[in-house]
C-alpha positions in Angstrom: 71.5 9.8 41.5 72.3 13.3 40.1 75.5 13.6 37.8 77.8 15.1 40.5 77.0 11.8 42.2 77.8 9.7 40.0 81.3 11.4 38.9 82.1 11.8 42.4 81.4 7.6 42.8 83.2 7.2 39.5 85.6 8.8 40.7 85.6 7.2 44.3 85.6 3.6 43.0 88.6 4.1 40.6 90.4 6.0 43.5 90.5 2.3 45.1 92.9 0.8 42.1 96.7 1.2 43.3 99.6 1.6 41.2 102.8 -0.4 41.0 104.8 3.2 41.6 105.2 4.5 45.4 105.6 7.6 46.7 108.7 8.0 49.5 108.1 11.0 51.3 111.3 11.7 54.4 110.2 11.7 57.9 111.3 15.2 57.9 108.9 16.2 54.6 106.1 14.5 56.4 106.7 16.6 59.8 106.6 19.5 57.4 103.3 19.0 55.5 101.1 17.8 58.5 102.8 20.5 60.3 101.3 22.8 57.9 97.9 21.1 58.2 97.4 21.2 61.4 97.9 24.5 61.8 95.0 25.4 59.3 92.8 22.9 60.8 89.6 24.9 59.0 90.8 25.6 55.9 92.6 23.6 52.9 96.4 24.4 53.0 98.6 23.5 49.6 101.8 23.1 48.2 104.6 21.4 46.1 106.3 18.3 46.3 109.9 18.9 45.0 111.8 15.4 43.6 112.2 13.0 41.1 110.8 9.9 39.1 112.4 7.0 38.3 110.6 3.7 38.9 109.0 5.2 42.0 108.6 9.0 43.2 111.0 10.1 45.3 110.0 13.4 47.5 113.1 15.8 48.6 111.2 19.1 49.2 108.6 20.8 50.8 107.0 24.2 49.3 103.7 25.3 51.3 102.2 27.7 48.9 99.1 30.1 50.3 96.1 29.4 49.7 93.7 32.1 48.3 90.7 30.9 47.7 87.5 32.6 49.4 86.3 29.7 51.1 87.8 27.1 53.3 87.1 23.9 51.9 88.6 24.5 48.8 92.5 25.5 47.5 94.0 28.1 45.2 97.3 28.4 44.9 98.4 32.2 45.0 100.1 32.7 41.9 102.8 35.0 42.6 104.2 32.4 44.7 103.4 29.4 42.7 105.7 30.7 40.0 108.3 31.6 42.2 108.3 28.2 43.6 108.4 26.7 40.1 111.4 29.1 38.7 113.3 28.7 41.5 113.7 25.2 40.9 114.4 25.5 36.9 117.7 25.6 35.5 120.1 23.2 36.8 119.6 19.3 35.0 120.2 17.7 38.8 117.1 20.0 40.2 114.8 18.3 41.6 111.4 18.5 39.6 108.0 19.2 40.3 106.0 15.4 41.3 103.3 16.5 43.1 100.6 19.0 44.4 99.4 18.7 47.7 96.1 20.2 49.3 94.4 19.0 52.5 90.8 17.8 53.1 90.3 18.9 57.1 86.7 19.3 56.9 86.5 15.7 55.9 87.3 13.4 58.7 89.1 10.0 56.7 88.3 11.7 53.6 91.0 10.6 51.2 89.8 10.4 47.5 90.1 13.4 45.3 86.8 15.7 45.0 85.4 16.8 41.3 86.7 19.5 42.2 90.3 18.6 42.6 90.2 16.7 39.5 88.8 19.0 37.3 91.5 21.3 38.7 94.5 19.1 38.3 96.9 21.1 36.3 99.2 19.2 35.4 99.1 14.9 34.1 102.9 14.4 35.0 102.7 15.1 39.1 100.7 13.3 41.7 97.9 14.5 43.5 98.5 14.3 47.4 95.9 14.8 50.0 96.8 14.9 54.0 93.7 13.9 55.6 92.5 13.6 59.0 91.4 10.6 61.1 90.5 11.7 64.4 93.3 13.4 65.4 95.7 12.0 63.1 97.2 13.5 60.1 97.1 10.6 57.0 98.7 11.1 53.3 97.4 9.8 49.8 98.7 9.8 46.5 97.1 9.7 43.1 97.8 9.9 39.5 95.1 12.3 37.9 93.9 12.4 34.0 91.9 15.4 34.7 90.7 15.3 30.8 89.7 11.4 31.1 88.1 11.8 35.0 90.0 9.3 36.3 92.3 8.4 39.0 94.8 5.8 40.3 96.3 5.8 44.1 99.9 5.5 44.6 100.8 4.0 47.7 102.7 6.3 49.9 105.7 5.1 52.6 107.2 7.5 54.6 111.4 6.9 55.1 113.9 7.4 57.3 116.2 8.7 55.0 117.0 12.9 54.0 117.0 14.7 51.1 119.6 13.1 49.6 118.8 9.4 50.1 
């Protein structure tokens, strides 16, 4: 087994633990995101998750962000409007906060663990990493916390509610 095998399986097999924390995404998030996806069936689409943490994560809002990287099976966030997504939600102490980056694995079908890739290229150790995958038809969401410096990673179950943005 070469090396990038055996961190991918690493990182597969700690990619099975699940966390006490959930993430609740609304119904109307969820539309949003897979909406997104499947209209980019070919290449990764990405975003922000808008909200806020208490004792589980608590998703309010939806910021698809374009994706500029040069091939399809792989995300980068265009920067222009990754900083205008982040300083438009600074200032006010009731803002909701940045709790997760999502990215899509269509090429994939079922695949919902985190690449190398996206955990070497997990930014930031306080937000989730959320991956809308594919099976068959279906669009499917996964949430994990990522230690991009330690190569590890822990799912977060994910339940979708009925609720709106504010609860």
């Amino acid at each position: 087994m070469n090396n990038k095998s055996a961190i991918d399986s690493k990182i597969s097999a700690q990619g099975n633990s699940v966390a006490h924390e959930r993430l609740l995404v609304p119904e109307f998030l969820r539309q949003i995101m897979f909406a997104q996806a499947a209209a980019s069936p070919n290449r990764e689409i990405c975003g922000l998750l808008f909200g806020h943490k208490g004792s589980d994560y608590i998703g309010q809002e939806y910021i698809g962000i374009p994706n500029i990287a040069t091939v399809p099976n792989r995300f980068v966030m265009d920067p222009e409007a990754l900083i205008s997504a982040l300083f438009a939600k600074k200032g006010s102490e009731h803002a909701a906060h940045l709790i997760g980056i999502v990215h899509s694995h269509p090429d994939v079908q079922g695949k919902s663990v985190p690449s190398l890739i996206d955990v070497l290229g997990h930014w930031s150790k306080d937000t989730l990493s959320i991956i809308l995958y594919r099976i068959a038809d279906t669009w499917e969401m996964a949430a994990y916390r990522i230690d991009a410096t330690q190569l590890t990673t822990q799912r977060i179950s994910v339940a979708i509610v009925s609720t709106g943005p504010c609860g």
